[in-house]
C-alpha positions, 0 to 999 in steps of 0.5 A: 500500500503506498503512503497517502497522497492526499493530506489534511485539508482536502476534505469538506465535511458536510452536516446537513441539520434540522431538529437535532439539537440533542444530537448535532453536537456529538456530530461536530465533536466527532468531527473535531476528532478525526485524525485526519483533520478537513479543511472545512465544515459546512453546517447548513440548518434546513430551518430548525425550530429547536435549539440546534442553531444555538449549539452549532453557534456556540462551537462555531465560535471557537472553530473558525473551520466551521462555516455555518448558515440557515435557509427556510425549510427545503428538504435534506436534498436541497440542503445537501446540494446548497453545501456541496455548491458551496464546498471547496474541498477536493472530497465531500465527506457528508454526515447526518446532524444526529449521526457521528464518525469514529475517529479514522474515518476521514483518513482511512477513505483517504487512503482508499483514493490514495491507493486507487484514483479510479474509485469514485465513492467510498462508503464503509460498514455501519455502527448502529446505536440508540437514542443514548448513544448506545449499540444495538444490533441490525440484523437487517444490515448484516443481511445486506452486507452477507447479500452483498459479499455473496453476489459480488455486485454492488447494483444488485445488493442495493436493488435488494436493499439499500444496507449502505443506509445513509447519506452519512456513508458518503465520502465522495470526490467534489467532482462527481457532483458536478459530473452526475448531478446532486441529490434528487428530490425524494424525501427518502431514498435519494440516498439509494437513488444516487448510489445507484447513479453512480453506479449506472454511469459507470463510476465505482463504489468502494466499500470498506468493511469496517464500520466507521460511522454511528448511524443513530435509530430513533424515532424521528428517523425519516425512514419511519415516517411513511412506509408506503412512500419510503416503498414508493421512492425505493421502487422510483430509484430503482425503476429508473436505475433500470430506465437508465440501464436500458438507454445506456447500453441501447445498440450495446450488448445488454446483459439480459441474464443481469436484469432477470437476475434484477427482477427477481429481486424486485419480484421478492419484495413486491416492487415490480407492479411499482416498477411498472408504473414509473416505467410509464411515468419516465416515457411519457416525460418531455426530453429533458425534463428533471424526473424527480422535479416532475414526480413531486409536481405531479400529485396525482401520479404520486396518489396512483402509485401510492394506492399501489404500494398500499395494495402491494405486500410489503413484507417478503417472503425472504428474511434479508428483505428491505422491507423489515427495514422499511416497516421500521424492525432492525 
């Protein structure tokens, strides 16, 4: 392995805050922590009504690497690409308000670009804890990550389920933002939706198997609000991962083996009449509309693929499916 090649100071580390003054600081001191120290933190509060503006400016004042601001409510999406537009980082590493770095995070993903200039994204394992900080277990997780290790594909274990979980697990090159666009706006999958983009335009994940960040369960977690639009926005991810896919490699040779072996996946965990719905919706889009611009405008498709998902079994049959996720059961 040759030495590092990138030093302190490449890193822009990203905290998008809403509501978590409970957590927000743990976050930050988490941060100040890293041996391998960023050359900025970007804290953006999406209109907080707590007390969370209070901390951050508390500690900002004695950490000039902070920079820090607020807008009026916009989504975690919009947050997120407002700081990335911001950043001057060469790396974005991102991390939830209530979530928190172990203390070689940033340095061992450094090594990672260091060792191998073609890798696009890394992400790592996951330490699951409770409101107190404390470990639990996610037996959900580990099924991921064994679905992953078993196949070999990224693509495929993220159609399974998304058992990279967070935005948190995202230390990414600045770069690929501008290259592949920001985050969508889905409420709750635009995570899986832009690792899968990632993926389909042809730019690599890596993954370490060591967990280094503490993705906090609690109950105000987004994932827990809404199950059928957390279902709903897991199937538009993937349907247009697969839209995509199929345009891409048009007069290429498509691997006809790789999308049975996506449909069976779908299939187990009754994503695929869902999946037929967004097909539909993406064709009859105007070229070069936004897809997720025109999927919260358009109220009445959102109703009708609802009314889908209420209908549709969310439970699978297979005990790794994401769906215990998605009903809230770790």
């Amino acid at each position: 392995m040759k030495a590092n090649t990138y030093n302190d100071g490449s890193v822009s580390v990203i905290i998008p805050l809403y509501n978590h003054e409970r957590y927000v600081g743990h976050a930050l001191e988490s941060v100040f922590a890293q041996s391998a120290q960023p050359l900025e933190i970007i804290v953006v509060d999406d209109g907080s009504c707590d007390g969370s503006v209070a901390v951050v400016r508390a500690l900002a004042a004695a950490r000039p690497e902070i920079v820090f601001w607020s807008h009026p409510n916009q989504g975690a999406h919009y947050t997120l690409n407002a700081a990335i537009h911001r950043a001057r980082g060469e790396f974005v590493a991102i991390l939830n308000s209530d979530d928190a770095y172990q203390p070689e995070r940033l340095a061992d993903c450094l090594e990672v670009f260091s060792d191998d200039p073609g890798v696009a994204v890394v992400t790592t394992a996951l330490n699951f804890v409770d409101e107190q900080g404390d470990p639990i277990h996610n037996r959900w997780h580990e099924r991921g990550k064994a679905f992953y290790q078993e196949m070999g594909d990224l693509s495929l274990a993220l159609v399974n389920g998304n058992f990279l979980m967070t935005t948190s697990n995202i230390f990414a090159r600045r770069s690929l933002f501008h290259e592949i666009g920001g985050f969508s706006a889905l409420r709750y999958a635009h995570d899986l939706e832009f690792f899968l983009r990632v993926l389909v335009r042809g730019k690599r994940i890596h993954f370490i198997d060591k967990p280094l960040v503490d993705y906090r369960r609690h109950a105000s977690n987004t994932i827990r609000e809404n199950v059928p639009k957390v279902r709903v926005e897991t199937a538009g991810a993937v349907a247009y991962f697969i839209y995509e896919y199929w345009h891409r490699w048009r007069g290429g040779n498509r691997d006809w083996g790789y999308l049975g072996r996506i449909t069976d996946i779908t299939d187990r965990l009754g994503l695929t009449p869902l999946l037929v719905h967004f097909f539909a919706f993406f064709q009859a889009l105007p070229p070069g509309d936004d897809v997720w611009r025109a999927f919260a405008r358009d109220e009445g498709f959102r109703e009708s693929v609802e009314r889908v998902a209420q209908r549709t079994p969310a439970v699978a049959a297979d005990p790794s499916s994401p769906s215990t996720r998605l009903a809230g059961v770790a």
